[in-house]
C-alpha positions as CSV (number, residue, x, y, z in Angstrom):
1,X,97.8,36.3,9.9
2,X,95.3,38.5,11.6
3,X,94.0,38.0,15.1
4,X,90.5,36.9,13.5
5,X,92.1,34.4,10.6
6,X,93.5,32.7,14.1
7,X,90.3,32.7,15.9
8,X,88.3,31.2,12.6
9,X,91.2,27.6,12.7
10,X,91.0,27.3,16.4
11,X,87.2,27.1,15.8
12,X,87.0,24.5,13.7
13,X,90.1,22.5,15.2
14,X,87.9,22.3,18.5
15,X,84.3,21.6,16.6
16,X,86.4,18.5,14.7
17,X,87.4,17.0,17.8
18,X,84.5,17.1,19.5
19,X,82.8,15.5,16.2
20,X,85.3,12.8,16.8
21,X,84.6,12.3,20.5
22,X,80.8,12.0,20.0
23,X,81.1,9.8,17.0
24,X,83.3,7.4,19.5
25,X,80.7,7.5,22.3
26,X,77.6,7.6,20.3
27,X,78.4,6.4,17.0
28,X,77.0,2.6,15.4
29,X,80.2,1.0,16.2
30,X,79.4,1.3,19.8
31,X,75.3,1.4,19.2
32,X,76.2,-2.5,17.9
33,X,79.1,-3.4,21.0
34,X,76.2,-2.5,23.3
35,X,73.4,-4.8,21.7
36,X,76.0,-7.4,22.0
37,X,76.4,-6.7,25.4
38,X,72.8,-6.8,26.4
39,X,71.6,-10.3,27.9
40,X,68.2,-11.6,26.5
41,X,65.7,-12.7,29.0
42,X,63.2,-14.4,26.9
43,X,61.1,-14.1,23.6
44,X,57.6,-13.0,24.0
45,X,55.0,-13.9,21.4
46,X,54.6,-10.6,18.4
47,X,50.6,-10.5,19.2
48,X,50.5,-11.4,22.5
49,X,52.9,-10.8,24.9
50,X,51.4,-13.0,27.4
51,X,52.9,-16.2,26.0
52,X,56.8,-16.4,26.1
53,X,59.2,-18.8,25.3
54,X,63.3,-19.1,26.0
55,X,64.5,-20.0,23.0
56,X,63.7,-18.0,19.2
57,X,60.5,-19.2,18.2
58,X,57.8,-18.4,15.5
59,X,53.9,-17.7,15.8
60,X,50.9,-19.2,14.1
61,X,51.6,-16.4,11.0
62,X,55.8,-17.2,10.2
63,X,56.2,-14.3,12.9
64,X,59.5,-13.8,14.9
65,X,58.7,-13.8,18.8
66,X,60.5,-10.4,20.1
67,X,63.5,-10.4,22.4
68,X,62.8,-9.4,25.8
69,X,66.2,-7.2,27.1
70,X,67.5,-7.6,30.6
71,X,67.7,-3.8,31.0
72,X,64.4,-2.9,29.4
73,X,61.8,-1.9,32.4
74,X,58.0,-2.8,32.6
75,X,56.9,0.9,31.6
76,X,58.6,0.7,27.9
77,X,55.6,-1.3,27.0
78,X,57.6,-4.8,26.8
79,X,56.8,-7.7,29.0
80,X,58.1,-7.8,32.1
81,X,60.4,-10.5,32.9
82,X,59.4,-13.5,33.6
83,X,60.7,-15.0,37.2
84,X,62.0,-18.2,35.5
85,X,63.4,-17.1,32.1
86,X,66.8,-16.5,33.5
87,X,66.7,-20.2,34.4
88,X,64.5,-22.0,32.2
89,X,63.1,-26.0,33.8
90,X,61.4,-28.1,32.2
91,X,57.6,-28.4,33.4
92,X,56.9,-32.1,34.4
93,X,53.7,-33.5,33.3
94,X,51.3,-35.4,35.5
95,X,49.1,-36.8,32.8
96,X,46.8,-35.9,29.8
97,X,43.1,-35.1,30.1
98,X,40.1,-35.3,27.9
99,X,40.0,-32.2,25.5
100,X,36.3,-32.3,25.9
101,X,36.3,-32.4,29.5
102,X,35.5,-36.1,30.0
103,X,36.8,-37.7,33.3
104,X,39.4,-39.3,31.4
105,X,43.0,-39.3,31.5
106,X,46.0,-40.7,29.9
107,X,49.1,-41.4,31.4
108,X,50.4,-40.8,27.6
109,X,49.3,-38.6,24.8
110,X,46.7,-39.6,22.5
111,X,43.7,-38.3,20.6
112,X,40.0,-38.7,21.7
113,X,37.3,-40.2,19.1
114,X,37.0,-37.0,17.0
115,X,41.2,-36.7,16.7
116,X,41.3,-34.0,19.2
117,X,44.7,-34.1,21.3
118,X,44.8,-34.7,24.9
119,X,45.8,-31.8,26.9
120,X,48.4,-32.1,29.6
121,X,48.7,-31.3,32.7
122,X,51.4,-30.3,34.6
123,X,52.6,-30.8,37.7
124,X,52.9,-26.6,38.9
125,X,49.7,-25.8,37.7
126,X,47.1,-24.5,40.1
127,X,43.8,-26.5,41.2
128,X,41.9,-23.7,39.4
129,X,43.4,-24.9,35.8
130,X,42.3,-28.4,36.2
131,X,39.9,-29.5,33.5
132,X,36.4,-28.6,33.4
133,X,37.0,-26.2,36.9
134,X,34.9,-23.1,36.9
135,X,34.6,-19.8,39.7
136,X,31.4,-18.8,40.6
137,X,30.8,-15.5,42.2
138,X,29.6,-15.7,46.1
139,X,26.2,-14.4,45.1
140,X,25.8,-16.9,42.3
141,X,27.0,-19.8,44.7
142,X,23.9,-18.1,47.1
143,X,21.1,-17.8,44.4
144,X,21.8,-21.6,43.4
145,X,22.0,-22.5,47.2
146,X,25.0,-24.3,46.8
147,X,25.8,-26.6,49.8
148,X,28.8,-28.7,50.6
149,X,29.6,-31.7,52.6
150,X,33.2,-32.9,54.2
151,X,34.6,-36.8,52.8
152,X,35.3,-38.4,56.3
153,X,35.9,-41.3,57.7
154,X,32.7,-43.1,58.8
155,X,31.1,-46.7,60.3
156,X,29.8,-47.3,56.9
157,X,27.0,-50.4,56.4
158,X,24.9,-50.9,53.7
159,X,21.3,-52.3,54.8
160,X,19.8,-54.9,52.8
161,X,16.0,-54.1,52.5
162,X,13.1,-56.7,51.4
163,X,9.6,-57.8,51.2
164,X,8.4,-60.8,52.4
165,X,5.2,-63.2,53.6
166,X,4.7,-65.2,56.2
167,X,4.2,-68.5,55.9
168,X,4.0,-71.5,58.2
169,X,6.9,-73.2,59.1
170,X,6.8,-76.7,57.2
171,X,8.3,-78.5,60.0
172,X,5.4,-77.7,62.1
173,X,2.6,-78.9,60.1
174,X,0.8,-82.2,60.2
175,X,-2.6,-83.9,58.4
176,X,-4.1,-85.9,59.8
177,X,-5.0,-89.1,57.6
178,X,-6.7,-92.7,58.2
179,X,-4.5,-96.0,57.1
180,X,-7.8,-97.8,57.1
181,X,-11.5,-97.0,55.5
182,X,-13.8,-95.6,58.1
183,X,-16.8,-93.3,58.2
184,X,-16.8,-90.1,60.3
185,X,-19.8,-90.3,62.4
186,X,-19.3,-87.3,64.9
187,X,-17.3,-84.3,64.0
188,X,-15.5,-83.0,66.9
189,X,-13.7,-80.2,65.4
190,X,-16.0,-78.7,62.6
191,X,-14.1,-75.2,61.5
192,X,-10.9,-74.2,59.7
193,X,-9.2,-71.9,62.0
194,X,-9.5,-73.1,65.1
195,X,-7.1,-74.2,67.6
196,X,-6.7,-77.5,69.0
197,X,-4.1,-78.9,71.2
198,X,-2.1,-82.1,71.4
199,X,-4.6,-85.5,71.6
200,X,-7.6,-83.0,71.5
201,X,-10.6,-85.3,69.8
202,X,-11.0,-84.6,66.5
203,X,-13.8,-86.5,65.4
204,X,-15.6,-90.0,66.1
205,X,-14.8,-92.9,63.4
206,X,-16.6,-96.0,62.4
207,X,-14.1,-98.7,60.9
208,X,-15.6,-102.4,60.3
209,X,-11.5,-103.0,59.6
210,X,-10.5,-101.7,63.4
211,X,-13.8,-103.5,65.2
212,X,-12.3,-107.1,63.7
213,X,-9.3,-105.7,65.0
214,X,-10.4,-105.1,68.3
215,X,-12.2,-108.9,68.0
216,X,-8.8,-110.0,67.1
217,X,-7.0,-109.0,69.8
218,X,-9.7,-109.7,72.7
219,X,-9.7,-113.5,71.2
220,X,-6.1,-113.7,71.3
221,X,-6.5,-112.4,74.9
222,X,-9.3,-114.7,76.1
223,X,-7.3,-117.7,74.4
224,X,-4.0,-116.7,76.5
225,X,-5.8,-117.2,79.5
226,X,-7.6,-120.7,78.8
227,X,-4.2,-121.7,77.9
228,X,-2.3,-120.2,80.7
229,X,-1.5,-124.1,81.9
230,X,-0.1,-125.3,78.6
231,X,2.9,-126.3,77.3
232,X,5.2,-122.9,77.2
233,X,5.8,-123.2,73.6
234,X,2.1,-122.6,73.0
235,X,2.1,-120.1,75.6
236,X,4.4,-117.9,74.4
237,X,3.0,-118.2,70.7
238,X,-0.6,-117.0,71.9
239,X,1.4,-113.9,73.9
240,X,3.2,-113.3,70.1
241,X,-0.6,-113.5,69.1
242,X,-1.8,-111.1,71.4
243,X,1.3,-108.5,71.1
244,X,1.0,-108.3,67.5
245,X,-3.0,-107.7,67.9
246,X,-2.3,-104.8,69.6
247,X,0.5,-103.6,67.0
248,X,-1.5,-103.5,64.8
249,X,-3.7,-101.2,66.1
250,X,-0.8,-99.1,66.8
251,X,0.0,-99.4,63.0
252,X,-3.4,-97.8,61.9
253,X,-2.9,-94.8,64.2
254,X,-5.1,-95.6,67.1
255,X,-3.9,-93.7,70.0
256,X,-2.5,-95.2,73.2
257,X,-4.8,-93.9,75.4
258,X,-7.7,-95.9,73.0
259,X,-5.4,-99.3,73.2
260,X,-4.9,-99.2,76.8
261,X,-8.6,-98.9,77.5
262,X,-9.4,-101.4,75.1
263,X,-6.6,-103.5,77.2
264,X,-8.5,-102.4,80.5
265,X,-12.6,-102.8,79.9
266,X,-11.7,-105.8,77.1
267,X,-15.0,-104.1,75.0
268,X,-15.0,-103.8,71.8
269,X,-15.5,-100.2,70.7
270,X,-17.7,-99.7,67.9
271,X,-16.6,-96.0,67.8
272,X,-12.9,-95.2,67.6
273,X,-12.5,-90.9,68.3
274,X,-9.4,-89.6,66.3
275,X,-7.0,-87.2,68.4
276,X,-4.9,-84.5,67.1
277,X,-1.5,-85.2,67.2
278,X,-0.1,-81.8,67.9
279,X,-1.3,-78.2,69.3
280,X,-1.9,-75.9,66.6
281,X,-4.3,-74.2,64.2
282,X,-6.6,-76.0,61.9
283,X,-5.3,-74.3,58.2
284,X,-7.1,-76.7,56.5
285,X,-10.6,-79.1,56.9
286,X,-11.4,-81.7,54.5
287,X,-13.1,-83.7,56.9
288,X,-17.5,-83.3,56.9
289,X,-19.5,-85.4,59.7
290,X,-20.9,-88.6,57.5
291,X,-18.2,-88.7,55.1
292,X,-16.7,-92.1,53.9
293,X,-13.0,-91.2,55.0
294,X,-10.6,-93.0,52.6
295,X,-7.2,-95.1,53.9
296,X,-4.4,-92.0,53.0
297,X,-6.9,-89.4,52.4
298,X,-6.1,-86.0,53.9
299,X,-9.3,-85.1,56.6
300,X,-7.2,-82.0,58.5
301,X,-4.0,-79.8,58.1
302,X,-2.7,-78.7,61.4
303,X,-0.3,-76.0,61.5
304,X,1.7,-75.4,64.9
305,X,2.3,-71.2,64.7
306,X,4.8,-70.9,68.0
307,X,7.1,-70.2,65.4
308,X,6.5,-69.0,61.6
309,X,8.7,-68.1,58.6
310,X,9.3,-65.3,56.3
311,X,10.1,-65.7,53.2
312,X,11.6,-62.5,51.4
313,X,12.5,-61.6,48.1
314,X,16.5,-60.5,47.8
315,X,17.7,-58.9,44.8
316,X,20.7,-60.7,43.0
317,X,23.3,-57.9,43.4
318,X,22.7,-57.8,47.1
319,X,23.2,-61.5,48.0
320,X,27.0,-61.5,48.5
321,X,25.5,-59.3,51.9
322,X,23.6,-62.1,53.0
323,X,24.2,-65.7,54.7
324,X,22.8,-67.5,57.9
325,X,22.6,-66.6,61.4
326,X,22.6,-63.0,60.6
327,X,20.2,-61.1,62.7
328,X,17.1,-59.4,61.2
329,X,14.7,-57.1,61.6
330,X,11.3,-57.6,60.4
331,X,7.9,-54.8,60.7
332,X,3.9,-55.6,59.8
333,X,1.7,-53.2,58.2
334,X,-0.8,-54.5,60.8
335,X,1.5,-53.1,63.8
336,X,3.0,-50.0,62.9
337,X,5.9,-49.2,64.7
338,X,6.6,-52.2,66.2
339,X,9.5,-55.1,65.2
340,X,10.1,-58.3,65.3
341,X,13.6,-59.7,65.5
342,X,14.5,-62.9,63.6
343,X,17.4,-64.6,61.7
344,X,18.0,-66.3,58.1
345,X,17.8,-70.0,58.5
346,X,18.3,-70.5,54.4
347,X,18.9,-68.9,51.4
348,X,17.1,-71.0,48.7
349,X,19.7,-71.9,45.7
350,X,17.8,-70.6,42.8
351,X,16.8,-67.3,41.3
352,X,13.6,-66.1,39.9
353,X,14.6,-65.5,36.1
354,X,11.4,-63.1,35.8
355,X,12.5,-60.7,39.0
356,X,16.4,-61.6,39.5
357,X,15.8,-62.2,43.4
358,X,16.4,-65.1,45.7
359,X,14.1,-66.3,48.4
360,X,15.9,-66.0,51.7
361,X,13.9,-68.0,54.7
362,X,13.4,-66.2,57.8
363,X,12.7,-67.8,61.4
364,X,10.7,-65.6,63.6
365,X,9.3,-66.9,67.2
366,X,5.3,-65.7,67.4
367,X,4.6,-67.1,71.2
368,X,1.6,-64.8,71.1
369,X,0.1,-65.7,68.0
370,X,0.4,-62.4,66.3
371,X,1.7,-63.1,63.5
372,X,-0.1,-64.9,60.8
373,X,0.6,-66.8,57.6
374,X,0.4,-64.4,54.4
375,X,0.8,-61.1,56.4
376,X,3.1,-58.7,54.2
377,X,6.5,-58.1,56.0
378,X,9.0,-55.7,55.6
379,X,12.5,-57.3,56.3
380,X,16.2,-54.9,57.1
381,X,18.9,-56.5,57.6
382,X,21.9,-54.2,58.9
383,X,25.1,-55.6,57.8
384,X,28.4,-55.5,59.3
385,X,29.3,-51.6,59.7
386,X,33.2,-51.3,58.6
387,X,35.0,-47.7,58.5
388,X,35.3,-46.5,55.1
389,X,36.4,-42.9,53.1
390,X,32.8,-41.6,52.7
391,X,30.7,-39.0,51.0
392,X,27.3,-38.3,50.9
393,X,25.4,-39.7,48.3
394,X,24.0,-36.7,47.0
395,X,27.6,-35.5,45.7
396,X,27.8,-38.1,43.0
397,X,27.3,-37.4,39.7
398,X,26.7,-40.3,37.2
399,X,27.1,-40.1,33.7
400,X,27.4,-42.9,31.3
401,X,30.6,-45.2,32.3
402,X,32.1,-42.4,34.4
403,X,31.3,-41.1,37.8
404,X,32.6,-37.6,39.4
405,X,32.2,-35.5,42.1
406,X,32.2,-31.7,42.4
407,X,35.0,-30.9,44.9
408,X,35.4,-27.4,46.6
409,X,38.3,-25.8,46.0
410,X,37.7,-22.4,48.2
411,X,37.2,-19.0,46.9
412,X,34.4,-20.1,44.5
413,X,36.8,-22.7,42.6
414,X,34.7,-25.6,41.8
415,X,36.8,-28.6,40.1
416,X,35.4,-32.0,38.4
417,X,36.9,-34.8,39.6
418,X,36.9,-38.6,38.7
419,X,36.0,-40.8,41.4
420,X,35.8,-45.2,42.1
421,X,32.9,-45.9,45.0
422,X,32.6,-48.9,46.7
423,X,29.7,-49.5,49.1
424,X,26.5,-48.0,49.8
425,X,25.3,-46.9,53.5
426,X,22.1,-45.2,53.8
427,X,22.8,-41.6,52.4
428,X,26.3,-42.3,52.0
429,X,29.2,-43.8,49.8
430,X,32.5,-45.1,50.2
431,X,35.1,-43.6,48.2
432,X,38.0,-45.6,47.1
433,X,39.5,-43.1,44.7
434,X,39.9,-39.9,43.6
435,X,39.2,-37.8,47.1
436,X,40.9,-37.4,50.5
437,X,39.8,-37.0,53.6
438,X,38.7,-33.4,55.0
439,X,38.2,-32.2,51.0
440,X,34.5,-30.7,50.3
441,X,32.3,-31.6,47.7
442,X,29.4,-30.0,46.7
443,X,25.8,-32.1,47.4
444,X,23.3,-29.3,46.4
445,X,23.1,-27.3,43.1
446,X,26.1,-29.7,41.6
447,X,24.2,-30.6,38.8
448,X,24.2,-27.0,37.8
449,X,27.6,-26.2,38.3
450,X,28.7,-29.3,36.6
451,X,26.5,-28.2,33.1
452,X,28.8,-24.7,33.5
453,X,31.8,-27.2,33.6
454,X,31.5,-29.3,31.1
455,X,31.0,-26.4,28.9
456,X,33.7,-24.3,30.1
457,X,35.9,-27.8,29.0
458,X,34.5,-27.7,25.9
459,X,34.9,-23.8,25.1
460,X,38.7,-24.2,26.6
461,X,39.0,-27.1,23.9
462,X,38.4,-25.1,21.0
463,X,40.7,-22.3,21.7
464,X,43.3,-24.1,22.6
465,X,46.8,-22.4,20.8
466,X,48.6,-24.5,18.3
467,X,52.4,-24.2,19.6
468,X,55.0,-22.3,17.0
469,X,56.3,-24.9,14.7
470,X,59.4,-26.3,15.9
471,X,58.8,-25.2,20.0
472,X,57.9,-28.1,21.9
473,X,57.4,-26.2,25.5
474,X,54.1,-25.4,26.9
475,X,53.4,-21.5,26.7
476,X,49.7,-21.9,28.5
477,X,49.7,-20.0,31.9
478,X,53.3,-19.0,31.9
């Protein structure tokens, strides 16, 4: 063979084996060794690689989630790798909320009214992704002048606050009345109003009953001495005589000072003057000068005023707050800015089915007659301060059978959240679940930010993703 025949075979002995070699390195055979050797990460979802899961899965369409490659980088245009899909855990769930964004939860899952499922929540999910929260811009949160409030721990009290009258006290009145017919012949005491004291005249009676009386007794008295040498038995029945002569003068009211003069001068009186039996004020005047005065017939009402009562009207859910002996404080639209300090004597047993309050009887001393029967009081009691978990009450937001508070989460996160209250101070509440303390909520503008929430929950309730059939882990927010 010629040199160039030679040349021509070694050609195409070297261009065979180097056909050979890159078949080996590059051919399907090893194309298919290296897929098998490639480790899958995860499966991300064919229209949206935000939503992954570890195990083959299908979309809403029939559509095979993609396989996510160990060695493919974030610039290839595939997902990158999620930090737990080399070791997948199972997410634990606290509990289930209200699709709708209702403060209501369920410890299970279930289906609201309109057979919309509950939406759980799990236990690594962010305050931000809890139902109903919203993010407001700092600008917004100033244009709405937002304000928030700390939940502390406080000397909490709820004040019980009434209205009331004075009134007499009905153990310091007295009438004055006649056990015997008389006729008033000199009036004494002639307007309602005025004050008397104790065995001050009140007017001049005639009686023909107590001048037969008087007879009686000064016959008795003259006979007793006639017979002062008798036998004793007949002395001692004419001092029985004489004794019950003057009881029964006692008997129809006659004063002692008008039996001991009668005892003294032994003169009949044809005029008998009627005292008053206590010191007071005259609330009442029956009696006119001339009048025939009746036995039992009321002729003066006689109110002592050192100390007077206020009866108030308590609502019925505010009752279990009262009880005796508690101290209160009471204030007069006729002296503004001054108080009076009392205490309840009684708490009457029956309601007033019309209003739903309780009459509650306060005792206030009046030693300088300031304060008058059927002036309008205004009555405060305090109540025992306790320390309680409080918030203001301009945080809470009522709504039906469920009440909520906006709490601040920081960065403009604003979340809903359930609360129970207990008692009622002043301005604030007690909170007995749902907050802790040094947590914000918001007391100004809530109303507004709450509206953005509960729409936000019911936007978020609609779009919710129906998992791939078969895949029973939670894709949201991974």
């Amino acid at each position: 063979m010629n040199r160039s025949a030679v040349f021509l075979i070694l050609a195409a002995l070297i261009a065979g084996l180097a056909s050979g070699y890159w078949l080996a390195q590059f051919g399907p055979a090893s194309e298919s060794t290296a897929s098998a050797e490639r480790k899958i990460l995860y499966y991300r979802h064919p229209m949206n690689p935000s939503i992954i899961s570890p195990v083959p899965a299908k979309d809403e369409m029939g559509m095979d989630y993609v396989p996510v490659y160990e060695d493919q980088a974030p610039e290839t245009g595939q997902a990158e790798p999620h930090p737990s899909a080399e070791t997948p855990k199972k997410r634990r769930i606290l509990y289930y909320r209200n699709p709708m964004g209702l403060p209501d939860t369920s410890p299970v899952p279930k289906k609201d009214p309109m057979g919309m499922d509950y939406i759980p929540v799990y236990a690594d999910e962010e305050p931000s992704d809890a139902a109903g929260a919203v993010r407001i811009s700092p600008e917004k949160i100033q244009k709405l002048g937002v304000r928030t409030a700390a939940v502390e721990e406080r000397n909490l009290s709820r004040p019980v606050r009434a209205v009331g009258l004075i009134e007499a006290d009905e153990r310091r009145l007295h009438t004055v009345t006649l056990k015997f017919d008389g006729y008033i012949e000199k009036l004494r005491v002639n307007a309602t109003g005025q004050p008397v004291t104790k065995g001050q005249p009140l007017f001049d009676l005639y009686s023909p009953d107590l001048v037969s009386a008087q007879n009686d007794y000064l016959i008795a008295r003259n006979s007793r001495s006639k017979l002062k040498n008798a036998a004793p038995r007949i002395q001692a029945e004419m001092e029985n005589l004489v004794q019950s002569s003057l009881e029964r003068l006692r008997y129809w009211g006659v004063s002692e000072t008008e039996v001991r003069q009668l005892e003294q001068r032994g003169i009949v009186r044809r005029n008998l003057v009627i005292r008053s039996p206590i010191s007071g004020v005259v609330m009442e005047k029956m009696a006119i000068q001339g009048m025939r005065a009746a036995a039992g017939e009321p002729l003066f009402k006689i109110a002592d005023l050192s100390s007077v009562w206020v009866i108030a009207e308590v609502f019925e859910q505010e009752l279990g707050l009262i009880s005796s002996g508690q101290a209160v404080r009471v204030r007069l639209d006729a002296y503004p800015g001054r108080t009076f300090d009392g205490k309840i004597t009684f708490v009457y047993p029956a309601l007033d089915p019309e209003t739903r309050t309780a009459r509650v009887r306060i005792e206030l001393p009046n030693p300088q007659g300031l304060l008058k029967p059927m002036m309008y009081a205004h009555v405060e009691l305090a109540g025992t301060a306790r320390p309680a978990l409080a918030i203001p009450e301009s945080s809470v937001l009522r709504g039906g059978k469920h009440t909520r508070v906006l709490v601040d989460r920081g960065e403009g996160r604003f979340e809903p959240r359930a609360v129970r209250l207990g008692m009622r101070g002043d301005e604030w509440v007690e909170v007995l679940e749902g907050l802790r303390a040094g947590e914000r909520v918001v007391v100004r503008a809530n109303f507004l930010i709450d509206a953005e929430s509960n729409l936000k929950s019911a936007l978020e309730s609609f779009g919710e993703p129906e998992p791939p059939p078969g895949d029973h882990t939670d894709h949201r927010g991974m």
